[in-house]
C-alpha positions in Angstrom: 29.6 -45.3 19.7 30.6 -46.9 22.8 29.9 -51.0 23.0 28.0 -50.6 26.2 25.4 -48.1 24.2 22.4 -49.5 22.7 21.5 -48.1 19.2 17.7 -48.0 18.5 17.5 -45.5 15.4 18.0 -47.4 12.4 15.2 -45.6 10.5 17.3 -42.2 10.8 20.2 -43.8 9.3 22.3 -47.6 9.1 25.9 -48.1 9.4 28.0 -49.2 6.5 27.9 -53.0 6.2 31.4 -54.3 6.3 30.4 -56.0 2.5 29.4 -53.0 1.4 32.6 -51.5 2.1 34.5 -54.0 1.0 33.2 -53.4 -2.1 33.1 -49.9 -2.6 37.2 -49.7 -1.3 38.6 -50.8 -4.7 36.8 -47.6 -6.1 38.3 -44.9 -3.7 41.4 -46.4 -4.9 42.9 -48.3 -7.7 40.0 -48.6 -9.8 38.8 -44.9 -10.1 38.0 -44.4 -13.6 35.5 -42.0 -15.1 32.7 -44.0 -16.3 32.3 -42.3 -19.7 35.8 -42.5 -20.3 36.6 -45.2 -23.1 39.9 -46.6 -21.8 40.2 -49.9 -19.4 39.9 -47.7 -16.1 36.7 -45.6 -17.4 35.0 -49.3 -18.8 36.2 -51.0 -15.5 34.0 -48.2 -13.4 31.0 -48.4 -16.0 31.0 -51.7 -16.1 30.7 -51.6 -11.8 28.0 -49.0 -11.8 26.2 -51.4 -14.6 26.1 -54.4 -11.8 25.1 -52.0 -9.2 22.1 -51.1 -11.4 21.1 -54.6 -11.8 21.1 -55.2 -8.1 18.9 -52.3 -7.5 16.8 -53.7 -9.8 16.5 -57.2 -8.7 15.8 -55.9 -4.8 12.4 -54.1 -6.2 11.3 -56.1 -9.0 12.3 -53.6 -11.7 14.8 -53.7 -14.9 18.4 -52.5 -14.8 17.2 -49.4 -17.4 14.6 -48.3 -15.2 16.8 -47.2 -12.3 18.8 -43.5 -12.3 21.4 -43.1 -9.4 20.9 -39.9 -7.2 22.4 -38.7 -4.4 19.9 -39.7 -2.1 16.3 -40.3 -1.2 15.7 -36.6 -0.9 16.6 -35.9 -4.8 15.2 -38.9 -6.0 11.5 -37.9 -4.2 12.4 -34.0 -5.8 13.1 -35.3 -9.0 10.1 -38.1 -9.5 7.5 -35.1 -8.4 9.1 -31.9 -9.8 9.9 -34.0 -13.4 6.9 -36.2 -13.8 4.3 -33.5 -13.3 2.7 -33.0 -16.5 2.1 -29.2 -17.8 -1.4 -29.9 -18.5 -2.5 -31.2 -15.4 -0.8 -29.4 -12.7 -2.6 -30.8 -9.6 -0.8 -33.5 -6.7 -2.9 -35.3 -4.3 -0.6 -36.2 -1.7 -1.1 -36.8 2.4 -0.7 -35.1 5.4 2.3 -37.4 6.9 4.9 -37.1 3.9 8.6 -37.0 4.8 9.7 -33.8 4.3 11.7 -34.3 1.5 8.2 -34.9 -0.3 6.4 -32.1 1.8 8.8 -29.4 1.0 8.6 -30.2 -2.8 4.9 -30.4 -2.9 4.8 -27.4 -1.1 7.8 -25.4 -3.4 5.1 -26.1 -6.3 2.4 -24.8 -4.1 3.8 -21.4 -3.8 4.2 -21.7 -7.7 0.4 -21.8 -8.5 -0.2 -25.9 -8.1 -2.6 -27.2 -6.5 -1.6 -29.8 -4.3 -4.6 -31.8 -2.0 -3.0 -33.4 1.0 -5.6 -36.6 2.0 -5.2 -36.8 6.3 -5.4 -40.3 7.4 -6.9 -42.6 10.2 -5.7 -42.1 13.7 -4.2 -45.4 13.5 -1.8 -44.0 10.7 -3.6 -45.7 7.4 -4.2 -43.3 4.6 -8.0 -44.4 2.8 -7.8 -45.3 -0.4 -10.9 -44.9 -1.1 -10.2 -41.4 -0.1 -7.1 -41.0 -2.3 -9.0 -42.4 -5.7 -12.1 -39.8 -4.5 -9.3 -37.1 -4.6 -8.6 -37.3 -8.5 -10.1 -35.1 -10.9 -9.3 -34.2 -14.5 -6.1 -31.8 -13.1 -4.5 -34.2 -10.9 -1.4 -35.4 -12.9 0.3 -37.2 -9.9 0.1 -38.9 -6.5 3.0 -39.1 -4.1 2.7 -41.0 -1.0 5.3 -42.5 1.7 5.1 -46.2 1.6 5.9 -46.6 5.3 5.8 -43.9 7.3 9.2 -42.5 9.0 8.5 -41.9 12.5 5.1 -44.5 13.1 5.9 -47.4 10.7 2.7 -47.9 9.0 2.5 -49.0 5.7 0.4 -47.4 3.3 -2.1 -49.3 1.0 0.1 -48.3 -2.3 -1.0 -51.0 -4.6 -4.9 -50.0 -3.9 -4.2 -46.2 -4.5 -2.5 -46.7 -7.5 -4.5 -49.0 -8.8 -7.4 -46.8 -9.3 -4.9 -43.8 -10.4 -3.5 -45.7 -13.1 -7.2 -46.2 -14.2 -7.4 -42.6 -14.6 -4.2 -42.1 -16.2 -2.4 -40.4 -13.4 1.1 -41.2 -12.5 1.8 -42.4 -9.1 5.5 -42.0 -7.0 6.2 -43.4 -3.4 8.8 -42.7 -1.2 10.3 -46.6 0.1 13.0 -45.3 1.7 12.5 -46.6 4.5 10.7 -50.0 3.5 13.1 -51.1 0.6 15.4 -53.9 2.5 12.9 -54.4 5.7 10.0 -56.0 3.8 9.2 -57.3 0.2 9.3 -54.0 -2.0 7.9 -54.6 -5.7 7.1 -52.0 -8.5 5.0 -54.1 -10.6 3.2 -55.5 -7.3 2.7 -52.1 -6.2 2.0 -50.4 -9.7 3.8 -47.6 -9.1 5.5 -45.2 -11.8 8.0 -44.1 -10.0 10.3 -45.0 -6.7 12.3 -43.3 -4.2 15.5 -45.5 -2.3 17.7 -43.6 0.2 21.0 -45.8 0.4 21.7 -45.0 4.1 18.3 -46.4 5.7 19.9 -49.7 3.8 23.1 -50.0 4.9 24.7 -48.2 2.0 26.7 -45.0 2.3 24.6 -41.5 3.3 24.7 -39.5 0.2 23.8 -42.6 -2.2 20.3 -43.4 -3.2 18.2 -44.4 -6.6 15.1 -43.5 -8.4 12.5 -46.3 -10.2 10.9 -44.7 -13.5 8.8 -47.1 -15.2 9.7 -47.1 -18.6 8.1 -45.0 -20.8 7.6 -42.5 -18.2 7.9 -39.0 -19.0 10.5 -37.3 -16.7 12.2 -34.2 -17.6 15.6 -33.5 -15.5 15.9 -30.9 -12.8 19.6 -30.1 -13.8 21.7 -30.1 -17.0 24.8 -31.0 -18.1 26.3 -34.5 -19.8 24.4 -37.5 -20.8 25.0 -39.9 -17.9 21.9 -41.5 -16.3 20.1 -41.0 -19.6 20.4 -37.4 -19.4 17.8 -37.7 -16.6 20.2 -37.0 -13.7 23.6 -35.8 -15.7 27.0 -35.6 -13.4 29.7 -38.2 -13.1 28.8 -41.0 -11.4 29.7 -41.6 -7.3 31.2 -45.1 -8.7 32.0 -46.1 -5.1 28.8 -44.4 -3.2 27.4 -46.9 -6.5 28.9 -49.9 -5.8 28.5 -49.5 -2.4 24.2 -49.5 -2.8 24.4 -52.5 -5.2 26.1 -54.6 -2.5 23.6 -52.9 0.4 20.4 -53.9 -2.3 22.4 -57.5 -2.8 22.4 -58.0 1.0 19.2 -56.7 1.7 18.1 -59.5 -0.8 19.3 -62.3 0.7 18.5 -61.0 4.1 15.4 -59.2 3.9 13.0 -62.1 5.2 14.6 -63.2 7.9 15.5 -59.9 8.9 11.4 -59.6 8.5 10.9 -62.2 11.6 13.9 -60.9 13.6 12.8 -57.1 14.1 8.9 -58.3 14.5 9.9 -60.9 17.4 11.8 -58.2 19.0 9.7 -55.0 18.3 7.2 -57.3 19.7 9.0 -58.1 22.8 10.5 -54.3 23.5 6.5 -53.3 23.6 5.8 -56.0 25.9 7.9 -55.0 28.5 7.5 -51.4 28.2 3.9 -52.1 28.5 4.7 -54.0 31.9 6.8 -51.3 33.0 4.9 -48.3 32.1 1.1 -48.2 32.4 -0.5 -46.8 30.2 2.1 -46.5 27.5 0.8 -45.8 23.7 1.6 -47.4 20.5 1.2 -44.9 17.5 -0.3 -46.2 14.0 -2.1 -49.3 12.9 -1.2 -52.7 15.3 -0.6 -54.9 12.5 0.0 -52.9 9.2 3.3 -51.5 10.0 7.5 -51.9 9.6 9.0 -55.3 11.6 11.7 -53.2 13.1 9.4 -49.5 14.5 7.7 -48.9 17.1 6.2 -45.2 18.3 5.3 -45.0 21.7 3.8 -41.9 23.8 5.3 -42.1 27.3 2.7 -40.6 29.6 3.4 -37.3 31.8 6.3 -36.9 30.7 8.4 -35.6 27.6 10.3 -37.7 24.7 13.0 -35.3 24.9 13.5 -35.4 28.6 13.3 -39.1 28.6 16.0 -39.8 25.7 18.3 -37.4 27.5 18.0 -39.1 30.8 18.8 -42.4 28.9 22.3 -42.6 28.9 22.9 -45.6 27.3 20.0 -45.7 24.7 20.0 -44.0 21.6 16.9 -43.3 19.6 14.8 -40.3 18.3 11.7 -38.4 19.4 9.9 -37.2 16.5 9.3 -33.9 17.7 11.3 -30.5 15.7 12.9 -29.9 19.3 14.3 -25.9 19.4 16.3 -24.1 22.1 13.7 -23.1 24.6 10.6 -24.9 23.4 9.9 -28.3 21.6 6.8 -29.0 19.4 5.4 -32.0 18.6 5.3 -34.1 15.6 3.6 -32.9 12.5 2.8 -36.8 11.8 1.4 -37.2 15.3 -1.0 -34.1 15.1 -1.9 -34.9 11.4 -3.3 -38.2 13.4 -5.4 -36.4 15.9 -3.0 -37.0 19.1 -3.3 -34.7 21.5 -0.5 -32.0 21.8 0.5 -33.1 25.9 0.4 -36.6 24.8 2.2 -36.5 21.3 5.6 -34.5 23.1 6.2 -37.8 24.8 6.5 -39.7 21.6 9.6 -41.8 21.4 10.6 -43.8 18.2 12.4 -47.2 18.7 13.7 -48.6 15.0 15.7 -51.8 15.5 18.7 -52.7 13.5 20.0 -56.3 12.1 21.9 -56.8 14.7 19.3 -55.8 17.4 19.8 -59.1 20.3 17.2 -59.8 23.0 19.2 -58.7 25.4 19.9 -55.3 24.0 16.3 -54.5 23.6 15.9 -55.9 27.6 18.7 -53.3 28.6 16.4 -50.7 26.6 13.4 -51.1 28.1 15.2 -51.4 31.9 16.8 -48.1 30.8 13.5 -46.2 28.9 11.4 -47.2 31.9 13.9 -46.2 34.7 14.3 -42.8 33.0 10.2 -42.7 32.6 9.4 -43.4 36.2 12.8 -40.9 37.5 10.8 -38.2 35.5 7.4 -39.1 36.7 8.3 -39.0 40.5 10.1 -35.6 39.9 6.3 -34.0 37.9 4.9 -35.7 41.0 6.8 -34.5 43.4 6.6 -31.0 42.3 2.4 -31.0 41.5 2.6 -32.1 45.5 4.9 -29.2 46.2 2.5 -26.9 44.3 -0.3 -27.9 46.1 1.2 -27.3 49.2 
């Protein structure tokens, strides 16, 4: 990345802290022991991956035996809803604006003969609770829901919803990956059974990430093989990949509420100024209910694509599963109701730690120079047409 480009996609992935590193670099080297081995290397590297655990633990309000390491947020979300769902009641109640890793999974066991009842929300993005709890029935066995939402930011009422599932004995999973480390994320708060993190929305390494189960919660493995992880997820341990998410959770800790204050001030400020500089400009999901650092805008006239690829110093996403001689727009966005013309000019901003005033004043000077380049051009050709 060149210094001069301005970075604006944290919620697709974070770089490696230099901390983190720091402490994951003894484990690529020197100190590479087999955990389950029972000699001074192999104790060395269980003992790291034990501290590790803790400081998952401490970032979400959970005990050190209640987290499993997995490769990611992906396989924690496969393995919460593929080995919690009981035999006997084989329904999921779910919603329309899952990440995919929950989607796909929910829709695997779908094409296996489960029922699975996906609740749509609010155009502003909130799923209903009231909704959700209506959903359960004498099959349903689980609910998964995203805690905040990828691409819009909102934050889902969890606690509510699981609330009124754990009155009916159901078992309830959310995917946090991408709230764990930007505001307060607690499993006894929340009442949920079981957790997905993904360490490389927090700072950690990509192909890192943990699973909550609540203790006592059934969960039956989706591999085989040794007895590490409490046979729940067997393989030998990634002692660095670890390490490396015990020092992101540690940071995210201590950082996490100020942090909180710095991306609001500033997400706040980038959609002032767009607002100034584009009229009529669009924020997606609920005002107030929503992640400090994301904001999801719909450009209007124009496409997200176009924009972000006239933008050459910004870097950020679109939202939309973009293909070689079309683009579509977002699942999320039409689950909400938005228009299809409106939705292919969505653009997600997702500020970073270090996100600076000035950075986000360059980004909207850029975004809206871009915006108004492409709307003379559609204007100058309608005038064309007409003529």
């Amino acid at each position: 990345m060149q210094t001069h480009d301005i970075y604006l996609d944290f919620n697709a992935t974070t770089p490696v802290e230099p901390e983190v590193l720091d402490a994951m670099l003894p484990y690529l080297g020197a100190r590479f022991g087999n955990p389950s081995s029972d000699h001074p290397l192999g104790r060395q590297a269980r003992d790291a991956v034990e501290r590790a655990r803790c400081e998952v633990a401490d970032l979400i309000g959970a005990t050190p035996d209640e987290i499993i390491f997995t490769g990611g947020g992906t396989e924690s979300s496969n393995i919460a809803i593929r080995g919690s769902l009981p035999s006997g009641r084989p329904s999921i109640v779910t919603t329309a604006i899952e990440h995919p890793a929950t989607e796909a999974c929910c829709a695997l066991l779908e094409a296996q003969g489960r029922h699975i009842l996906r609740i749509h929300p609010e155009n502003n993005g909130l799923v209903d609770a009231n909704s959700m709890a209506e959903a359960i029935d004498d099959t349903v066995g689980l609910i998964t829901l995203i805690h905040a939402q990828n691409e819009i930011g909102t934050l889902q009422p969890v606690r509510e919803i699981a609330t009124a599932a754990r009155q009916r004995g159901v078992l309830v999973h959310t995917d946090a990956a991408q709230s764990v480390g930007k505001v307060a994320v607690d499993v006894n708060e929340m009442a949920v059974d079981l957790l997905s993190i993904a360490g490389h929305k927090l700072y950690a390494p990509k192909g890192i990430g943990a699973l909550f189960v609540r203790r006592g919660t059934p969960l039956r493995p989706l591999v085989v093989g040794g007895g590490q992880e409490s046979g729940r997820r067997p393989g030998t341990e990634n002692v660095a990949f670890v390490v490396g998410l015990g020092a992101a959770c540690s940071l995210a800790r201590r950082h996490r509420d100020h942090f909180r204050q710095h991306a609001a001030d500033l997400s706040s400020l980038l959609l002032g100024l767009l607002r100034r500089e584009v009229p009529d400009l669009i924020l997606v999901g609920d005002p107030d209910r929503r992640l400090p650092n994301t904001l999801n805008v719909l450009f209007p006239g124009v496409s997200g694509r176009a924009l972000l690829g006239s933008c050459d110093r910004v870097m950020a996403s679109n939202g939309s599963a973009c293909h070689a001689d079309s683009e579509e727009p977002s699942a999320v966005l039409q689950a909400l109701g938005v228009p299809r013309s409106a939705a292919l000019g969505a653009v997600r901003l997702s500020l970073g730690r270090t996100a600076s005033r000035a950075e986000v004043e360059a980004a909207c000077a850029e975004l809206a120079r871009a915006w108004r380049t492409l709307s003379s051009g559609r204007e100058a050709g309608r005038d064309m047409h007409r003529a």
